[in-house]
N, C-alpha and C positions, 0 to 999 in steps of 0.2 A: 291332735298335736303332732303322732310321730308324722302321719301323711301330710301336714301343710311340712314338714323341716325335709321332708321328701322332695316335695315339689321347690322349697327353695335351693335343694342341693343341685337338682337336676337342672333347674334355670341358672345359678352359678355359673356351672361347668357349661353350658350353650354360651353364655356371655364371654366367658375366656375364651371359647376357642373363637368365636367371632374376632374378639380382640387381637388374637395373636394368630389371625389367618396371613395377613403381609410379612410378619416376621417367618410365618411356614415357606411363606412363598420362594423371598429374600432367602431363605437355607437351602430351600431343595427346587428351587425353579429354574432357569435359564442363568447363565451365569453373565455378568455386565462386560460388554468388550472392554479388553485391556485398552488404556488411555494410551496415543500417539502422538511424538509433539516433534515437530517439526523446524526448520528454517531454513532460510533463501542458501542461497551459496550463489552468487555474481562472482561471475569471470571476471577479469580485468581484462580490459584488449590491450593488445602490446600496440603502443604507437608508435609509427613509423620513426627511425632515429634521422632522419634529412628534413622531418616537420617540425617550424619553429611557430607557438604562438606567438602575433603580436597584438597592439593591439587590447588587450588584455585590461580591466577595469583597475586601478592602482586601489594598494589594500588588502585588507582581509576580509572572509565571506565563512559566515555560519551560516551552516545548514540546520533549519529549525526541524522537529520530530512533524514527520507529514500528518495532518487535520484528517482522521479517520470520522467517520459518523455512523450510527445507528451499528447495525450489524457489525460491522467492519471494527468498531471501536472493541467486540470483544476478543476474547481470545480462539474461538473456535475458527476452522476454515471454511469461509463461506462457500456455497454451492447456490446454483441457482438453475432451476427446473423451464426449461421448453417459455424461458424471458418473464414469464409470468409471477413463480414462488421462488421467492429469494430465503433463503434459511444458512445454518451454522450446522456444521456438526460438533455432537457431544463427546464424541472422544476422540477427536481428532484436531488437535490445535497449534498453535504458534508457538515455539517454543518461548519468543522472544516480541513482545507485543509489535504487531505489523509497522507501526508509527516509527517505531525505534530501529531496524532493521532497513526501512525504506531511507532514512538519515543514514545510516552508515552505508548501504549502497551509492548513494551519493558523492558517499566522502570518496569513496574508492574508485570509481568512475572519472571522480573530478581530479584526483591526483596524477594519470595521464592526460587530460585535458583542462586544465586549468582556464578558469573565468578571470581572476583575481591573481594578481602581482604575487602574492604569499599566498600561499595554500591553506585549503577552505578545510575545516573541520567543524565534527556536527558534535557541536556540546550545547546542549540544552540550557547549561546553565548561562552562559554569556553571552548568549546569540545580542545582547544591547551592547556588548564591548566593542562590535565588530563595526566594517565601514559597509558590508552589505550583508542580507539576509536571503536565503533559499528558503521560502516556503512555498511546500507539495499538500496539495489535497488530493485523497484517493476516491474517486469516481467510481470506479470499477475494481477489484482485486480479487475475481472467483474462480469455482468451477461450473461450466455450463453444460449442461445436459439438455442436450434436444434429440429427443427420442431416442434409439441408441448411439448416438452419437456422441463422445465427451470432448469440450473443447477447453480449454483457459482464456481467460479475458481480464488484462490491466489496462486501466484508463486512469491517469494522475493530470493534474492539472499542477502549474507553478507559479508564482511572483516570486520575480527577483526586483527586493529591495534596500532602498539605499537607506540606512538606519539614523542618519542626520536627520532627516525629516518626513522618513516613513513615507517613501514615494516611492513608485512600481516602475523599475526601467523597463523591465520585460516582465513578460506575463505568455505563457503558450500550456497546450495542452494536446495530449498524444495518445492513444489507444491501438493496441494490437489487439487480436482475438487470433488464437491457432489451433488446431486440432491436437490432441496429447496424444501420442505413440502409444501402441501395444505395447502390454494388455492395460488398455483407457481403466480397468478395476482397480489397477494399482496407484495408492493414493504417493507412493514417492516420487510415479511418473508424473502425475499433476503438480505435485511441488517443484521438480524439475524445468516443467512446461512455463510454470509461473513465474519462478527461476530466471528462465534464458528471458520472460519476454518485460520481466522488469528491468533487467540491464539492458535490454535495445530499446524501450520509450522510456527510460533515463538519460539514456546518450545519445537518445535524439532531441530532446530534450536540452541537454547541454551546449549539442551543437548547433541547435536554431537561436538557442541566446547570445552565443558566439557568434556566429556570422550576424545574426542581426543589431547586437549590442554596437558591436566588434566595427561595423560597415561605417565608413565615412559618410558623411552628412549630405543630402544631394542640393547641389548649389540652384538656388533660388533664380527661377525663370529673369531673365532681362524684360526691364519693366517698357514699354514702346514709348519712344519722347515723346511729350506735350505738343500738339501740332500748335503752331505760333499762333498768336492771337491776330482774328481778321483787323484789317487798316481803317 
């Protein structure tokens, strides 16, 4: 009797520590990188003061939160390995969900160069008050790693529509990829990278729906007269 309450003390005591080996780990193992969280910071370009739009869609225009998908929709920042493995990092994230960030770059962009007669703001909630809509889908928003090489790459795509009857007057899409400066380890230079090249394929962006919205109509060929009927 005492040798079986032996043999169940001594199996006990294996069964705890088994049980509370991740808890040893979690105490005294490697400690979890400290969490980073991040956001854009768009320049505004100063527009020339002798540049007048005209031209201009009469109205007002919301800017809807840009359609993120899969990865992109979470919060970490994504990286993507030699085009093949697309992943997130875990302690490194957005401060500010990507969707929401990419709207407000817009609004700021847009208020030097205006689309729309009254100035465009992105509120989520009224975008159906409005006389047109800005919606962006994000294509591409990472970092790239090819081999040792680190580069950035934003690809967004847009429909600008009119909210009367949910019709697409323009529609384009735009893609940088640039190499991120010394030292490419530092992940504020990638947010930087990311940074500069959302606000030039936003304003690129803006300005091909401008000249293109914007462009007079091209006047329909002259049709050749009717040759007279034979006698």
């Amino acid at each position: 009797m005492i040798k079986a309450a032996r043999l169940s003390f001594v199996a006990l005591i294996l069964l705890s520590s088994a049980g509370c080996g991740n808890i040893f780990r979690g105490m005294f193992g490697p400690p979890r990188p400290a969490l980073e969280r991040y956001r854009l910071e768009i320049r505004t370009p100063v527009a020339p003061s002798n540049v007048v739009r005209r031209n201009v869609l009469p109205g007002r225009l919301a800017i809807a939160p840009y359609i993120t998908h899969g990865v992109y929709a979470a919060n970490g920042i994504v990286f993507r390995v030699d085009d093949v493995r697309l992943d997130a990092y875990t302690n490194r994230e957005w401060a500010i969900p990507l969707r929401d960030m990419l709207g407000e770059a817009t609004e700021t962009l847009l208020e030097g160069n205006p689309l729309t007669s009254e100035r465009a703001i992105f509120d989520p909630r009224a975008a159906a008050a409005f006389d047109y809509q800005w919606r962006g889908s994000v294509i591409e928003f990472e970092e790239v790693n090819r081999g040792r090489q680190v580069l950035a790459a934003v690809h967004l795509e847009v429909d600008l529509v009119r909210a009367a009857n949910d019709s697409v007057v323009w529609s384009g899409s735009e893609r940088i990829e640039r190499a991120v400066p010394e030292p490419t380890d530092s992940m504020p230079r990638v947010v930087e990278t990311l940074s500069a090249l959302t606000g030039e394929v936003i304003a690129r962006l803006i300005e091909r729906a401008y000249t293109e919205v914007s462009a007079p109509p091209v006047p329909a060929a002259p049709t050749a007269a009717a040759a007279p009927p034979p006698r």
